[in-house]
C-alpha positions as CSV (number, residue, x, y, z in Angstrom):
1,X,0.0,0.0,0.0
2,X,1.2,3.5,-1.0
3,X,1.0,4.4,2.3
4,X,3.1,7.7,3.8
5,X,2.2,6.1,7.3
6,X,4.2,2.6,6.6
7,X,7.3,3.8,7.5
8,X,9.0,0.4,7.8
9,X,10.1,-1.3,5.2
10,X,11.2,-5.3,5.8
11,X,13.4,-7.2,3.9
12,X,12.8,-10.5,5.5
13,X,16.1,-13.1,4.8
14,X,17.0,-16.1,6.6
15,X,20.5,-15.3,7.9
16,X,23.1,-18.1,8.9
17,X,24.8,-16.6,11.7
18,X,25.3,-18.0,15.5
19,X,23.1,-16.6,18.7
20,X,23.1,-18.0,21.9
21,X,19.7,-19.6,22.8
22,X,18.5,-22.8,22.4
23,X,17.1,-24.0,19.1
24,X,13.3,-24.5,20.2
25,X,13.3,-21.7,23.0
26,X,10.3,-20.1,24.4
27,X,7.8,-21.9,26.7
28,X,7.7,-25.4,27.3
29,X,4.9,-27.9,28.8
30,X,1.2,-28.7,28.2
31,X,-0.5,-26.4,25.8
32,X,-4.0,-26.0,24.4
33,X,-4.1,-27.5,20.5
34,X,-6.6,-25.3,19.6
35,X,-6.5,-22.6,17.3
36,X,-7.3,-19.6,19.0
37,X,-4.8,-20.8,21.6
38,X,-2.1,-18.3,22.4
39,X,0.7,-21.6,22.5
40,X,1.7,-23.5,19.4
41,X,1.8,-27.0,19.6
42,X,5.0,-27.8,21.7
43,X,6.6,-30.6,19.6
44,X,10.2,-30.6,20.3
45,X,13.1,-29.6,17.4
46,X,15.4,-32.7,17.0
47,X,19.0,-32.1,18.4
48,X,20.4,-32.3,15.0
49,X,18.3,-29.4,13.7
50,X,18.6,-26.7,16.6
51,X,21.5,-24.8,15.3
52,X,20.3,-24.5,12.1
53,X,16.6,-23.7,13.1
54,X,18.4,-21.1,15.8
55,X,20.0,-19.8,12.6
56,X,17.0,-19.3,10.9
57,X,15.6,-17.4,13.6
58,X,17.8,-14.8,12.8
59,X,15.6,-12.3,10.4
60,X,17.4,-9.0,9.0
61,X,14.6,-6.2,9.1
62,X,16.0,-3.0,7.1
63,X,14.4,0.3,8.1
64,X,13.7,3.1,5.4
65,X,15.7,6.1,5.6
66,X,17.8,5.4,8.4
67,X,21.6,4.9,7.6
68,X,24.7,5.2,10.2
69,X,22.8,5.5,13.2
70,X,20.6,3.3,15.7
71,X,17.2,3.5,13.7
72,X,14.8,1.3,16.1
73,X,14.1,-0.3,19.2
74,X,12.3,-3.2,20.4
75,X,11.7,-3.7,24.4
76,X,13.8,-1.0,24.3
77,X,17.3,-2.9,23.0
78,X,18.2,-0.6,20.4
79,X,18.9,-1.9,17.2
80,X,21.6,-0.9,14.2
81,X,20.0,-0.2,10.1
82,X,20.0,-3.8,9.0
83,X,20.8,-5.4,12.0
84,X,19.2,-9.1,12.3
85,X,16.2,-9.4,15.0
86,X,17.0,-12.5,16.6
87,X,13.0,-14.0,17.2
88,X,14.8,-16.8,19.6
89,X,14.8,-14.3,22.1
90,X,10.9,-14.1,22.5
91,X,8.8,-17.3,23.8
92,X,6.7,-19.5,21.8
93,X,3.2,-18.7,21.0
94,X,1.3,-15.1,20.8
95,X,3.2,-11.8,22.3
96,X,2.9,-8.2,21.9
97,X,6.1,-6.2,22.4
98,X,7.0,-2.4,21.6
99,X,9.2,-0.7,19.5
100,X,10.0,2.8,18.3
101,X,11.6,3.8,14.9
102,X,13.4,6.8,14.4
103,X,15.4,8.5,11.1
104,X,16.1,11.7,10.3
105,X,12.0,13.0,9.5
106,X,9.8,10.8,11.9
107,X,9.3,9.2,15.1
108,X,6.8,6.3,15.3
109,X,6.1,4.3,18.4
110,X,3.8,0.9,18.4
111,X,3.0,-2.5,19.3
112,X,5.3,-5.1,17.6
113,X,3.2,-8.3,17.8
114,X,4.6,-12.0,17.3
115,X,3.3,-15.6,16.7
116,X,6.4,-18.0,17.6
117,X,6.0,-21.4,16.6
118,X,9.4,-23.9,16.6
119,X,10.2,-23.7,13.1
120,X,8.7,-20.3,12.2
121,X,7.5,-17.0,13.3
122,X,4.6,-14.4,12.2
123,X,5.1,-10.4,13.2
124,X,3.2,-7.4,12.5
125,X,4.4,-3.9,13.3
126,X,1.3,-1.5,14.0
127,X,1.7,2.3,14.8
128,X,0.1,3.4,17.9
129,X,-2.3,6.1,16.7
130,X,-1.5,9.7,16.6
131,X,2.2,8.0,17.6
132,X,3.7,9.4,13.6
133,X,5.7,12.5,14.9
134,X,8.4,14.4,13.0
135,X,11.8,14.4,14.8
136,X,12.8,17.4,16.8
137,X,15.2,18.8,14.2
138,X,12.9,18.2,11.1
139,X,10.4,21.3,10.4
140,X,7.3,20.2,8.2
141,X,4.0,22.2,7.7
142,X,2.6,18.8,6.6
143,X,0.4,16.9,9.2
144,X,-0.4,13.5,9.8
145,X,-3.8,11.8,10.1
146,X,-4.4,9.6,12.1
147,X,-4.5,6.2,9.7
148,X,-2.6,3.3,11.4
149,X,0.6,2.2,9.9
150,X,1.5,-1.4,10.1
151,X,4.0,-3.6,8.5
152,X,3.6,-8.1,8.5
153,X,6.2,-10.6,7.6
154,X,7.1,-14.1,8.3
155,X,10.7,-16.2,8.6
156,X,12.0,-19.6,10.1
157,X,13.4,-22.6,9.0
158,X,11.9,-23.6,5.0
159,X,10.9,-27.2,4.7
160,X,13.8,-28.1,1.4
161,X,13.4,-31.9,0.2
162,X,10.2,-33.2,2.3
163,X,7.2,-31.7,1.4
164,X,3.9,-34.0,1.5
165,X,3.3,-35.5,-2.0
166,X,0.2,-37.4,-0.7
167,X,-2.8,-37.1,1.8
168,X,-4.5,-33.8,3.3
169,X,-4.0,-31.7,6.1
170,X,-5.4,-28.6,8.2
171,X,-3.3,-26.1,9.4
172,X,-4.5,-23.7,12.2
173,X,-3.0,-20.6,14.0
174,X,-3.1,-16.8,13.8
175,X,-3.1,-14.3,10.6
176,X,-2.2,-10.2,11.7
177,X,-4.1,-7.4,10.2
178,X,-4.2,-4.1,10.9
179,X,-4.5,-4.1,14.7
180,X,-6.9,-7.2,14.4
181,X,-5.5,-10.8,15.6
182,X,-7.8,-13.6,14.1
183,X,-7.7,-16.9,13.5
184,X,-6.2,-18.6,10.3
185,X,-7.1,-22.1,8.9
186,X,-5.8,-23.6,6.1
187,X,-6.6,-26.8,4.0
188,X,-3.8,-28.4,1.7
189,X,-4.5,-31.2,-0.4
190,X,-0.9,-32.3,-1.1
191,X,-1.6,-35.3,-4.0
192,X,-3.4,-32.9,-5.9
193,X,-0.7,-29.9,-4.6
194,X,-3.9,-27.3,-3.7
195,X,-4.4,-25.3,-0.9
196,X,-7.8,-23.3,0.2
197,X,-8.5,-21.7,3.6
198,X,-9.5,-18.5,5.7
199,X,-8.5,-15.9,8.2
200,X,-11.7,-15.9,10.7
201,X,-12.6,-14.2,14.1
202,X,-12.0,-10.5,12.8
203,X,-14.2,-8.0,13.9
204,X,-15.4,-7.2,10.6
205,X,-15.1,-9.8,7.5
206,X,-13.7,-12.8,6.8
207,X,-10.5,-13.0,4.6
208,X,-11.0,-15.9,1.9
209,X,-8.0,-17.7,0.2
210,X,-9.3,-19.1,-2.4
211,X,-7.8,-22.1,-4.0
212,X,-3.7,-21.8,-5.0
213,X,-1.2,-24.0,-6.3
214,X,1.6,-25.9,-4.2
215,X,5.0,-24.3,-6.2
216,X,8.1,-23.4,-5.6
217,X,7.9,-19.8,-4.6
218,X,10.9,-16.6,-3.6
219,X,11.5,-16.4,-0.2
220,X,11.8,-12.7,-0.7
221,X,8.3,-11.0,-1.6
222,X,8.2,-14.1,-4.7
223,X,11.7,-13.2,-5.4
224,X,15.0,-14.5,-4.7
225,X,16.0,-18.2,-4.0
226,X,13.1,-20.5,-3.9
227,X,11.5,-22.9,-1.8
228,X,8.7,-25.2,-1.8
229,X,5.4,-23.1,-1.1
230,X,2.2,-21.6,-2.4
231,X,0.5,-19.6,-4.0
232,X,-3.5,-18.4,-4.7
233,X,-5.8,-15.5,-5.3
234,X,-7.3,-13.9,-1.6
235,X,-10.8,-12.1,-1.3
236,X,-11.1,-9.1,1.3
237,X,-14.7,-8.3,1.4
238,X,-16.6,-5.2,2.9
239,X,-14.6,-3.5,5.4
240,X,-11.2,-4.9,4.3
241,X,-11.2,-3.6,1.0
242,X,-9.8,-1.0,1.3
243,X,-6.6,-2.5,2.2
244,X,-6.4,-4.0,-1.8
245,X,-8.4,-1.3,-3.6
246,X,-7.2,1.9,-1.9
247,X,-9.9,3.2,0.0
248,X,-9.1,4.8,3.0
249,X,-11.8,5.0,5.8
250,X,-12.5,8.5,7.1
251,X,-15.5,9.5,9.2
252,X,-17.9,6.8,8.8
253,X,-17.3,6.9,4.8
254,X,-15.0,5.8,2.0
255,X,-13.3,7.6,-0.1
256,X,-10.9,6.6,-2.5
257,X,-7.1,7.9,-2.9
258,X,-5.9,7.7,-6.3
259,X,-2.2,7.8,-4.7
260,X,-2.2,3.9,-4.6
261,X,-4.7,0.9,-5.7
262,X,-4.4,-3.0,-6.9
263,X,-5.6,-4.7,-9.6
264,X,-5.2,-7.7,-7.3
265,X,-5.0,-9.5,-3.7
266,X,-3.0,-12.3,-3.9
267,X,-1.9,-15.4,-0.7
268,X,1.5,-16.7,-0.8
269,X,3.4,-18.9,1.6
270,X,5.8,-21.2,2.4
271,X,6.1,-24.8,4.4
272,X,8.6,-24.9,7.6
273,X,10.0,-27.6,9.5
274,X,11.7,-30.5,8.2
275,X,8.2,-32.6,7.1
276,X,6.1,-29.1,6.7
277,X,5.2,-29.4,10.3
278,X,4.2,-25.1,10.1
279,X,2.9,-22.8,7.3
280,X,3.4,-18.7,6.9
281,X,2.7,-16.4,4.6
282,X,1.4,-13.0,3.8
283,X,-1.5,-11.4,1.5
284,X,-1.0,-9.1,-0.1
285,X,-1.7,-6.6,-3.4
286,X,-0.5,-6.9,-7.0
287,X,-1.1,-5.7,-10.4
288,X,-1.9,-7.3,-13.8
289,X,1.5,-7.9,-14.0
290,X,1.6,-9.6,-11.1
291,X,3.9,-7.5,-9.0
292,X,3.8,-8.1,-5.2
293,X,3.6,-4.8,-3.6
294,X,3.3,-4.3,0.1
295,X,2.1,-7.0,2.6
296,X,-0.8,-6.2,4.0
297,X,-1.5,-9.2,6.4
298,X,0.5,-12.2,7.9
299,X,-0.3,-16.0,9.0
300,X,1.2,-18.6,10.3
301,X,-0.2,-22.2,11.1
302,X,0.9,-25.3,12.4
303,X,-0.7,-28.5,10.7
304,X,-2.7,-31.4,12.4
305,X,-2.5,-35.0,10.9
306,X,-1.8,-35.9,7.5
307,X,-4.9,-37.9,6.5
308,X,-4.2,-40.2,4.0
């Protein structure tokens, strides 16, 4: 979305350096299996896998406009332009967090919210409202409204050689948007390589992903290196459509800024864990052409059993 309020700008990259927590981390015990439950399923990461998962866990996040100072914060550590997040640090299941970013024009303070599961993790970024400030050495006549800026993505550990090729399976967990938390369920047919689902539980509509195709897709916003994933057409009714068409919501009516619109709302995602124990993803816009433009919500899931 063309947004002046999305001030953070993620590139999401699986980076292989060392950290010093264990591989599966977070909270450990019995936890609820169902899918409004703030705890993922606690299956345990094999030994041989921990470091590399840890690795994984490492996500660079890149912040607009801010070079060769400390741009960001999270729970107040303070974090360098480009510097990896390392989402180890933060238990499994649902948490909110804060964060502020700074450059050298704005100031923007929010909740920085996080679905951990072992192999994978979910975040959204959403600006506190009224929080978009300029800095104190920046002068501006311009104002802000009051529209709240948020920013998804998704990381972990891609499943590389053992996808599924036969049965079906549900996946269930949490999708981000906006300042909304619902509920996410997928279906995925892996002999016939389809998948079909919906985000639920949001205070307005439902989010519809309508069938896609199991395929090899970028790890990058569909480019870059490629892992096994997939891919489908997504349907924001009512409400949420402004988020695709760009209409922007202002005193109990729509209106319609010409500054950014998609032809488009598209589902991707990818498989984690070593036997696609997890799915996450984004929707998101895209034009004729097919370019993926900003994210405008994230899911993550973790699959029940393979049903032959």
């Amino acid at each position: 979305m063309k947004n002046q309020h999305t001030l953070l700008m993620l590139a999401l990259s699986s980076i292989l350096i060392a950290c010093g927590s264990g591989g599966s981390g977070g909270s450990s015990g019995s936890t609820p299996t169902t899918p409004n439950s703030n705890l993922p399923k606690n299956y345990e990461v094999p030994n041989n896998l921990k470091d590399a998962v840890e690795k994984t866990m490492q996500i660079k996040i890149d912040w607009q406009g801010a070079i060769g100072y400390k741009p960001m914060s999270i729970n107040g550590r303070e974090y360098d332009t480009g510097e990896q997040v390392n989402f180890s640090q933060f238990n499994l299941g649902y948490s909110e967090n804060t964060y502020t970013f700074t450059n050298k024009r704005t100031i923007e303070q929010g909740k920085f919210r996080i679905y951990r599961m072992p192999y994978s993790v979910v975040f959204s970024f959403i600006a506190d409202k009224n929080s978009v400030k300029y800095a104190p050495n920046y002068h501006s006549t311009e104002k802000f409204d009051d529209v709240l800026a948020f920013k998804p993505g998704v990381g972990g550990y891609y499943t590389d050689k053992d996808t599924p090729t036969t049965g079906t399976a549900t996946y269930q967990g949490i999708a981000f948007i906006g300042n909304e938390k619902g509920t996410f369920n997928l279906d995925v047919d892996f002999a016939k390589k389809t998948t079909e689902g919906k985000i639920t539980n949001l205070a307005k509509n439902d989010i519809i992903l309508e069938k896609g195709k199991i395929q090899p897709v970028g790890i990058n916003e569909n480019e870059g290196p490629k892992k096994m994933g997939f891919i489908g057409n997504a349907k924001l009714n009512g409400d949420y459509a402004y988020l695709i068409k760009g209409y922007t919501p202002k005193n109990g009516k729509v209106i319609e800024d010409k500054g950014y619109s998609y032809d488009y709302h598209k589902y991707s995602g990818h498989f984690f864990g070593p036997k696609a124990e997890e799915v996450a993803g984004t929707v998101y816009g895209s034009d004729k052409s097919g370019y993926h433009d900003d994210n405008l919500v994230s899911f993550g899931g973790q699959r029940g059993e393979i049903k032959k």
